[in-house]
Residue frames as qw, qx, qy, qz and C-alpha x, y, z in Angstrom:
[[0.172, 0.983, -0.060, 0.006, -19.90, -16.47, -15.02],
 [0.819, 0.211, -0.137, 0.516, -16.25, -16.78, -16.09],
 [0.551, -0.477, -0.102, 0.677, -13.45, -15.00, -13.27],
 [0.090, 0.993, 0.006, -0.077, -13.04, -11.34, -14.19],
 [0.576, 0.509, -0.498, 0.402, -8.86, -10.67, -15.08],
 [0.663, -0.430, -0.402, 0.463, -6.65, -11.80, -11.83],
 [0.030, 0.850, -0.254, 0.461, -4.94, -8.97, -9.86],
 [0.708, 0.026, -0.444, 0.549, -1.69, -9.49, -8.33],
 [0.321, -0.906, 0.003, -0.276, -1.55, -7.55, -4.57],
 [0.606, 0.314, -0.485, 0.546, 1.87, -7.02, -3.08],
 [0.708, -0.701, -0.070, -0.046, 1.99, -7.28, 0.80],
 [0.273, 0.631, -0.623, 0.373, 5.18, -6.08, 2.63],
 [0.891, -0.330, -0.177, -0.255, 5.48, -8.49, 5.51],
 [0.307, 0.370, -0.725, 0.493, 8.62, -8.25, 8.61],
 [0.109, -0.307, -0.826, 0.460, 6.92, -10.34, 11.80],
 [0.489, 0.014, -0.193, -0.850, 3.33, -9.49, 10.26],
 [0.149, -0.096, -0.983, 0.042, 2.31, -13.12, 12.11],
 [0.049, 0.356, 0.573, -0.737, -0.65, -11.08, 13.85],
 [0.348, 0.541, 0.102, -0.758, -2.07, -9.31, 10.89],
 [0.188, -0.326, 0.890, 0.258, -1.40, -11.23, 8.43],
 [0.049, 0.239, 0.951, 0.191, -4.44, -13.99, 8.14],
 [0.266, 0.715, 0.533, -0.366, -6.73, -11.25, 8.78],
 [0.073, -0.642, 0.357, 0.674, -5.25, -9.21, 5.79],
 [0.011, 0.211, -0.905, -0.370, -5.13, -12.15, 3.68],
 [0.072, 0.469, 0.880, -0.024, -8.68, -13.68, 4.43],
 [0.195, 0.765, 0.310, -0.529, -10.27, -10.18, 3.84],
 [0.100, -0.368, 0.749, 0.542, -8.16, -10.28, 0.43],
 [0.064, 0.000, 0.953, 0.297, -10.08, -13.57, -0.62],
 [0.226, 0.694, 0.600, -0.328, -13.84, -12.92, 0.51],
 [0.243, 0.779, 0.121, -0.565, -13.29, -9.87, -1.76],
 [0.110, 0.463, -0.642, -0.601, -12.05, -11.32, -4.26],
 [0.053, 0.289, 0.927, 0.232, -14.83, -13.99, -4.72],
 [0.181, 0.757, 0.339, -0.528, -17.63, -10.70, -4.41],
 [0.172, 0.710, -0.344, -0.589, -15.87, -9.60, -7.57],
 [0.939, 0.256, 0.228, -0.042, -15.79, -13.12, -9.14],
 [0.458, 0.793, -0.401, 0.023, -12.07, -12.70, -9.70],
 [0.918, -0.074, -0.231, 0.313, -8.98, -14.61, -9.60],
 [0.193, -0.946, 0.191, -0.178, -5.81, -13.40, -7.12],
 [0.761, 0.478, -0.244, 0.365, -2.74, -13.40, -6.73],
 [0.284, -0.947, 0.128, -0.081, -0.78, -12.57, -3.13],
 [0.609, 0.541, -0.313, 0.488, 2.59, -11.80, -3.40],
 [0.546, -0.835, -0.058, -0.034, 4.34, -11.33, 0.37],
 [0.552, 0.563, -0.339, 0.513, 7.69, -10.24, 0.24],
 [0.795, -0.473, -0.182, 0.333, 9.40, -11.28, 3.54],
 [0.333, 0.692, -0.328, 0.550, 11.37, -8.68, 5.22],
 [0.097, 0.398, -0.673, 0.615, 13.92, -9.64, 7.89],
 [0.824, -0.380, -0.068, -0.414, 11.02, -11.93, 9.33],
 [0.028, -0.240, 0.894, -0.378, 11.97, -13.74, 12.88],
 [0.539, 0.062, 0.239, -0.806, 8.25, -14.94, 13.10],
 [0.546, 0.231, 0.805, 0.016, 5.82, -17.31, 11.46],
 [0.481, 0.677, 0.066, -0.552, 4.65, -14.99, 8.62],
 [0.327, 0.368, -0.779, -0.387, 6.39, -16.91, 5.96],
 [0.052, 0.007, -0.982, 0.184, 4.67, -20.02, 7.32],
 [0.205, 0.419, 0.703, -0.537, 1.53, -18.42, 7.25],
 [0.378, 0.607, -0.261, -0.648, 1.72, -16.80, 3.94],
 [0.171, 0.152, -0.901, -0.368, 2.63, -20.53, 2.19],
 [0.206, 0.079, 0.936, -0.274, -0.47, -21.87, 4.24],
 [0.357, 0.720, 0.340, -0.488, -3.00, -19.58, 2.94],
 [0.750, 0.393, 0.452, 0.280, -1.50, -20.07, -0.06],
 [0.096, 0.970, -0.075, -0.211, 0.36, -16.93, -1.07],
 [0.857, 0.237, -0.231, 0.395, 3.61, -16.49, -2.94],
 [0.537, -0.780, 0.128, 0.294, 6.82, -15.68, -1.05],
 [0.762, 0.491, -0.093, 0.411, 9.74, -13.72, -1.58],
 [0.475, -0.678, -0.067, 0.556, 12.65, -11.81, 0.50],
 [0.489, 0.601, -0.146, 0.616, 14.13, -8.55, 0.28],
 [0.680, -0.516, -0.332, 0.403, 16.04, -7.67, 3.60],
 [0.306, 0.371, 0.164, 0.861, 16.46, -4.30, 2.53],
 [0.179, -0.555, -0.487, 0.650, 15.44, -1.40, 5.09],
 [0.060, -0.108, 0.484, 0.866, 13.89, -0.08, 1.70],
 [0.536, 0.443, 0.424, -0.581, 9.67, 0.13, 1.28],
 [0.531, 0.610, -0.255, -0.530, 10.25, 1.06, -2.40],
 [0.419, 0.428, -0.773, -0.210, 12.60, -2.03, -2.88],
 [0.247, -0.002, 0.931, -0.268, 10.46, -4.33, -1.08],
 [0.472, 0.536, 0.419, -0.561, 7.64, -3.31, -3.14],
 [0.290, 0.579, -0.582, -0.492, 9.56, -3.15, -6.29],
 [0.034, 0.388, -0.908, -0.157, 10.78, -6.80, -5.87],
 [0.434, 0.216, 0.745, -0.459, 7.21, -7.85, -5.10],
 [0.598, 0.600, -0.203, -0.491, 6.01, -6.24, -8.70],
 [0.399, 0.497, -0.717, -0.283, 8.87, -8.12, -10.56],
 [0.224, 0.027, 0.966, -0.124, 7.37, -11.65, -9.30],
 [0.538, 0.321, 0.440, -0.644, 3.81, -10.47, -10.19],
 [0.077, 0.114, 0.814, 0.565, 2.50, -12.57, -13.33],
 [0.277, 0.711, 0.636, 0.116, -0.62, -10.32, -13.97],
 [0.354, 0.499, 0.298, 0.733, -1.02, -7.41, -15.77],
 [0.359, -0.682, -0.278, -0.573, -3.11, -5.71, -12.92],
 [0.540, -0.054, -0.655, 0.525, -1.29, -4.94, -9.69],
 [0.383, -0.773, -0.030, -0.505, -2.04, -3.59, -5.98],
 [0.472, 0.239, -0.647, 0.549, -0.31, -3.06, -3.26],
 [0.705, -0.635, 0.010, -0.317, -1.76, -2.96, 0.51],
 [0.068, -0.443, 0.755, -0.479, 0.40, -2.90, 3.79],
 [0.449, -0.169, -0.877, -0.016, -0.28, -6.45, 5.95],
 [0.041, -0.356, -0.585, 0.727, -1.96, -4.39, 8.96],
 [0.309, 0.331, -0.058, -0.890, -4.85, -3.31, 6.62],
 [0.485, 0.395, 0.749, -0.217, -8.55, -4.84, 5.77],
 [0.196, -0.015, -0.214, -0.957, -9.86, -3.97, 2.63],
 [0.500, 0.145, 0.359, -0.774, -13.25, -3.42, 2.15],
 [0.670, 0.187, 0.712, -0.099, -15.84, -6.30, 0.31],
 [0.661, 0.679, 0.319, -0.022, -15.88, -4.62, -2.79],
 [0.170, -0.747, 0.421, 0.486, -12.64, -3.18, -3.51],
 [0.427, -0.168, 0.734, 0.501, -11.85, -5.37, -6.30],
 [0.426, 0.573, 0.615, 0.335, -14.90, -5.07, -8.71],
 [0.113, 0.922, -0.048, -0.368, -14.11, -0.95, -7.90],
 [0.264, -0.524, 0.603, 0.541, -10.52, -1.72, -9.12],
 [0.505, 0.278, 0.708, 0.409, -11.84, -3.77, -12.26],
 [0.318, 0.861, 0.398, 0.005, -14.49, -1.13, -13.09],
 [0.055, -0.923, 0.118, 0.363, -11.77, 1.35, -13.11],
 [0.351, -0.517, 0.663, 0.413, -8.95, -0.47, -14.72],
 [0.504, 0.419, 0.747, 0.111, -11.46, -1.93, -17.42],
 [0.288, 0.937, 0.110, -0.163, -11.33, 1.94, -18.48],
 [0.794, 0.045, 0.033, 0.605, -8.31, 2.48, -20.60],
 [0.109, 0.839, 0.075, 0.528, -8.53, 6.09, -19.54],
 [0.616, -0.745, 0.246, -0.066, -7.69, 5.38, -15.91],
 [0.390, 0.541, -0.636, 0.389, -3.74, 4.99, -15.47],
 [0.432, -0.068, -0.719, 0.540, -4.25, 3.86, -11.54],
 [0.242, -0.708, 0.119, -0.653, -4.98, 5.42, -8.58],
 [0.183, -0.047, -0.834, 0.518, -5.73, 4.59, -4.76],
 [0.435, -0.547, -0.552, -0.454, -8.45, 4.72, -1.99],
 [0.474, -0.774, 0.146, -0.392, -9.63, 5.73, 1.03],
 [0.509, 0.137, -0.723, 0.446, -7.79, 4.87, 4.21],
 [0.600, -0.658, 0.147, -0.431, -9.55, 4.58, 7.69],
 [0.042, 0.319, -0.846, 0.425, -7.53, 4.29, 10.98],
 [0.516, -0.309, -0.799, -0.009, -9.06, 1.04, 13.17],
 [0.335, -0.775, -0.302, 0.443, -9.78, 3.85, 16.15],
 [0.196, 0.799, 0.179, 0.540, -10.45, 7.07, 15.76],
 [0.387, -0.670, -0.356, 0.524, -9.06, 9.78, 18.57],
 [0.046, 0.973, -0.007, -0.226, -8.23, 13.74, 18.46],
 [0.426, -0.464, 0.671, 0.391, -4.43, 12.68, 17.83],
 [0.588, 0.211, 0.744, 0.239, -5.25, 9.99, 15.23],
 [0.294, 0.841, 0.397, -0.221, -7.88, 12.46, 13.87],
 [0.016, 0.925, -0.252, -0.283, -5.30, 15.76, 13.13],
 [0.398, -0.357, 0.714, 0.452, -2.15, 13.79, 12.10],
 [0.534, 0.395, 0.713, 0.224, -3.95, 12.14, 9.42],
 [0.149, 0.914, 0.231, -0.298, -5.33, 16.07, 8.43],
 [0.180, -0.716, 0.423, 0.526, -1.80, 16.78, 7.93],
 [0.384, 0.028, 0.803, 0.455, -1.84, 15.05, 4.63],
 [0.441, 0.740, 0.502, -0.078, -4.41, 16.90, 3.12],
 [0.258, 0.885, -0.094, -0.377, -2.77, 19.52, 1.75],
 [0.190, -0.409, 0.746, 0.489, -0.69, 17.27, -0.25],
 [0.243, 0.318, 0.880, 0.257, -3.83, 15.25, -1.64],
 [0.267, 0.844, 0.393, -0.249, -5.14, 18.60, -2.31],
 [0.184, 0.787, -0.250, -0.533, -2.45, 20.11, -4.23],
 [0.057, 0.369, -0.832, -0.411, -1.25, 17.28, -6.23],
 [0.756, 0.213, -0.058, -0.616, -4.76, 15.32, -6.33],
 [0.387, 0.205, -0.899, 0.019, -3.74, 11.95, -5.14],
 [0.816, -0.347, 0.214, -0.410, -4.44, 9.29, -2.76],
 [0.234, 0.472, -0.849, 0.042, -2.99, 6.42, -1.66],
 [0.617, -0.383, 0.617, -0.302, -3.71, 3.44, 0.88],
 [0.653, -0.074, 0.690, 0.304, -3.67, 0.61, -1.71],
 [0.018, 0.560, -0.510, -0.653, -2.33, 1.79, -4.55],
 [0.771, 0.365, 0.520, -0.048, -3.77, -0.08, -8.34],
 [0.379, 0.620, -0.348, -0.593, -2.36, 0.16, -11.85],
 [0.951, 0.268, 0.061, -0.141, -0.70, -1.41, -14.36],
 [0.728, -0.379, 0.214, 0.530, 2.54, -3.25, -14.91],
 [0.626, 0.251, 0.187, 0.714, 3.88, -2.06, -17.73],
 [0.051, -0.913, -0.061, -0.400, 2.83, 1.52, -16.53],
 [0.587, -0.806, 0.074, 0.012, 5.01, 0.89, -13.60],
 [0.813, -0.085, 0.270, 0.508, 7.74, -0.37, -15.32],
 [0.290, 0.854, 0.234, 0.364, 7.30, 3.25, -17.48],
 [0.141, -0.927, 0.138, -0.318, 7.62, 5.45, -14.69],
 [0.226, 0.649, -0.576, 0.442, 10.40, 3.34, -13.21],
 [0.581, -0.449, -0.620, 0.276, 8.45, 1.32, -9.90],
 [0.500, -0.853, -0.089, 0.120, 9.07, 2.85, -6.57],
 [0.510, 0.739, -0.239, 0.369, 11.77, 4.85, -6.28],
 [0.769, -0.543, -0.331, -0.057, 14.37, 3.51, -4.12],
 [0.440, 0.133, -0.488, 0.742, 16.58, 6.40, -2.93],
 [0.481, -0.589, -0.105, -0.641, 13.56, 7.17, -1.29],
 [0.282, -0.183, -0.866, 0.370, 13.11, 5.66, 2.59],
 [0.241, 0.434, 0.701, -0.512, 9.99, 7.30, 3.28],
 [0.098, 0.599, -0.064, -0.792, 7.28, 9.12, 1.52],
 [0.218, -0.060, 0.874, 0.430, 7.87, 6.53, -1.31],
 [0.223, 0.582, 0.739, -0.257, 3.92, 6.15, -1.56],
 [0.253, 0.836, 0.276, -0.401, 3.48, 9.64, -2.58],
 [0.164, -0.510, 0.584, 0.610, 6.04, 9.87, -4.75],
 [0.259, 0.199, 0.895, 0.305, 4.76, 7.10, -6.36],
 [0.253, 0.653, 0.598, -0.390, 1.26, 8.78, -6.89],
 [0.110, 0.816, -0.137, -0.551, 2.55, 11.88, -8.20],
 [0.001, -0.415, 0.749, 0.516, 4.54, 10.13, -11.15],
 [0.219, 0.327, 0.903, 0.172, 1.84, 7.47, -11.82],
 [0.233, 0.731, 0.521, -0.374, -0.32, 10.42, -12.21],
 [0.099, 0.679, -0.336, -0.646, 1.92, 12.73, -14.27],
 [0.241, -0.009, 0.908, 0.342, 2.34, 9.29, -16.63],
 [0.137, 0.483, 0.865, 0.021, -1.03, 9.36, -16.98],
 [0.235, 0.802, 0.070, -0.544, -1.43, 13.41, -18.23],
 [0.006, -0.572, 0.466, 0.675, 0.68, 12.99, -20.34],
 [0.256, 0.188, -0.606, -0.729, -1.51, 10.63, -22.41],
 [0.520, -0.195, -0.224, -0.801, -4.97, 11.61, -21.70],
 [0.536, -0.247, -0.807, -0.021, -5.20, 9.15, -18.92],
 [0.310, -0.718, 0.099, -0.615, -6.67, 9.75, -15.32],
 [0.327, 0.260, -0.848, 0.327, -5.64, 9.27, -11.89],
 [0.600, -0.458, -0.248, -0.607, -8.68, 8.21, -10.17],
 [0.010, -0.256, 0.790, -0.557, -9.15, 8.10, -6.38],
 [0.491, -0.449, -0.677, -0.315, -12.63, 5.39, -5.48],
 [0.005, -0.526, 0.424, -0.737, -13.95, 7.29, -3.20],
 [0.826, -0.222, -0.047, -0.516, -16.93, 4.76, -1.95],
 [0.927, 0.140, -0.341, 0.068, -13.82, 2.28, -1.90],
 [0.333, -0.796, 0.302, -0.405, -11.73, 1.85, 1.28],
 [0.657, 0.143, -0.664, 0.327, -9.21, 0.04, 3.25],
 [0.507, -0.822, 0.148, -0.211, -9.05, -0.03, 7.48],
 [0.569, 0.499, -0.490, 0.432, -5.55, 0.00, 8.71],
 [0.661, -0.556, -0.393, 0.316, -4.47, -0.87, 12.38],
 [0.105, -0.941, 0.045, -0.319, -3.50, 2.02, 14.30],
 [0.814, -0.547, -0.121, 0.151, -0.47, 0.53, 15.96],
 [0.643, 0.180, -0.257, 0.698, 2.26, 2.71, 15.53],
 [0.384, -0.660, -0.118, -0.635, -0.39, 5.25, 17.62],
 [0.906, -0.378, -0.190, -0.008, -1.00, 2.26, 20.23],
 [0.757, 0.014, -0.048, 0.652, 3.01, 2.22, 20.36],
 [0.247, 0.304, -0.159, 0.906, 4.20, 6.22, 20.55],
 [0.016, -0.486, -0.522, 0.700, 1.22, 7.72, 21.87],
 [0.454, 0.835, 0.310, 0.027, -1.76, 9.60, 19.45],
 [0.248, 0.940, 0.194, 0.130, 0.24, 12.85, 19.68],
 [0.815, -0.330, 0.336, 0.336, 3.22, 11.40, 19.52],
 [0.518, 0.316, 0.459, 0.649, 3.64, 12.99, 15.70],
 [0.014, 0.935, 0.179, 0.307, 2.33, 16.52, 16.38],
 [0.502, -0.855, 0.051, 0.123, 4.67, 17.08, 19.24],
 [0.512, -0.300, 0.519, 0.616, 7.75, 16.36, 17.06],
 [0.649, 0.726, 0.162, -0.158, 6.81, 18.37, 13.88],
 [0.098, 0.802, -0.564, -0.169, 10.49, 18.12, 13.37],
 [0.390, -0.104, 0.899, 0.168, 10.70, 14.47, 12.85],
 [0.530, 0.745, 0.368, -0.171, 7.28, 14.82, 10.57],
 [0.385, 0.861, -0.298, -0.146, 9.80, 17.40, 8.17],
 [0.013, -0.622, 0.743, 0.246, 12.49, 14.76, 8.17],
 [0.451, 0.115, 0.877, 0.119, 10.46, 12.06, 7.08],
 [0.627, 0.654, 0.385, -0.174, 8.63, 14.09, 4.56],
 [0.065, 0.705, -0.586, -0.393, 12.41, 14.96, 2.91],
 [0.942, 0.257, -0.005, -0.214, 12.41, 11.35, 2.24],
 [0.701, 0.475, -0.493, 0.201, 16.20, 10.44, 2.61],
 [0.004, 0.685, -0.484, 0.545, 16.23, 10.34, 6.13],
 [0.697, 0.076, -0.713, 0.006, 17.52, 6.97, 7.10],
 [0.143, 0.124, -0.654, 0.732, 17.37, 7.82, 10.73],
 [0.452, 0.046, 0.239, -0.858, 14.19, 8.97, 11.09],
 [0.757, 0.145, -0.509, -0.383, 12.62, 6.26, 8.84],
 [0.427, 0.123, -0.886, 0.135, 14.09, 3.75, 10.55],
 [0.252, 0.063, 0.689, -0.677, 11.98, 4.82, 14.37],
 [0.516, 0.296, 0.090, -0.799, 8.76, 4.98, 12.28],
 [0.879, 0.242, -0.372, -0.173, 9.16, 1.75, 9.59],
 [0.319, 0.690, -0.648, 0.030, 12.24, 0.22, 9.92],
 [0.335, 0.011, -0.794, 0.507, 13.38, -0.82, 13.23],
 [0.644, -0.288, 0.083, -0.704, 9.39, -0.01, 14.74],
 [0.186, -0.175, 0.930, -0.265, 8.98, -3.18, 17.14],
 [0.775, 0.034, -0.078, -0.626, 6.22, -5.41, 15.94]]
């Protein structure tokens, strides 16, 4: 049976030596279940570590952007991709065995513009549990989703990539515009719901569960999305 079309996944990646080969080897198993061909793209940020050294071993490509910027580490990761079909997934996150032949079946529709998929946390607690909650009412009023993100390039080059006077939030942003792109000619944005990533819980492990309820005032300056202070405790400058 002849490979299915590649898909190029973009992996940020600052001292991501830990998560990394399990990220990357859960990458490949699913991507021979789908009988496709892949492409990982790790875009080095401000690594002191081995993760470049582990990304060339396992074959992956590398690139830097030392920019305290999500959107423009993700951006610069697109503009390297050489397929038409792209996805993005954080390096502390598994997907699941089939994720790719969802993403073909969907992207094989030329009605679907993109979308995303589930996201389970690696441990579940009361903390873990609620925080997460707090996002529903955004993926209920605007009818997104997110954890690894799928489309196409030249749709991303449409709406523009990630927008990077964002520093947080970026994700949703993204969602919301890759979706509007996609009303506006008769395409859908389609979340798989049977289709799922598991992300490490370690910025829990590291504050404390309810560490983000008890500050609902840092929560409103990272959902403004220009607040380079906040951003930084939570992404930036987060020890890992």
């Amino acid at each position: 049976m002849p490979l299915k079309k590649t898909v190029s996944v973009i992996i940020p990646a600052r001292n991501e030596e830990s998560f990394l080969p399990r990220c990357i080897a859960a990458l490949q198993s699913a991507s021979q279940f789908a009988n496709c061909s892949l492409e990982i793209i790790v875009v080095l940020n401000r690594c002191t570590d081995k993760t470049e050294e582990i990304a060339n071993e396992l074959g992956c490509i590398t690139v830097r952007c030392d920019k305290k910027n999500l959107s423009a580490i993700r951006n610069v990761g697109v503009s390297k991709a050489n397929s038409e079909w792209i996805a993005t997934l954080d390096a502390d996150s598994i997907v699941c065995p089939h994720i790719f032949k969802s993403i073909h079946q969907a992207l094989e529709n030329p009605k679907t513009v993109g979308g995303g998929v589930m996201i389970y946390p690696s441990r579940y607690s009361p903390g873990i549990i609620l925080t997460g909650l707090l996002l529903l009412p955004i993926v209920l009023r605007y009818g997104i989703s997110g954890g690894m993100f799928f489309f196409r390039k030249d749709d991303f080059q449409r709406i523009g990539g990630f927008d990077e006077n964002l520093v947080s939030i970026e994700d949703i942003d993204f969602a919301i515009r890759l979706k509007a792109l996609g009303k506006s000619d008769n395409r859908t944005f389609r979340t798989l719901w049977k289709t799922y990533i598991t992300t490490s819980t370690r910025k829990f492990d590291h504050f404390g569960d309810w560490y983000f309820l008890l500050r609902p005032h840092l929560l409103w300056r990272l959902f403004r999305g220009t607040d380079r202070d906040a951003s930084n405790i939570i992404w930036y400058d987060f020890k890992r």
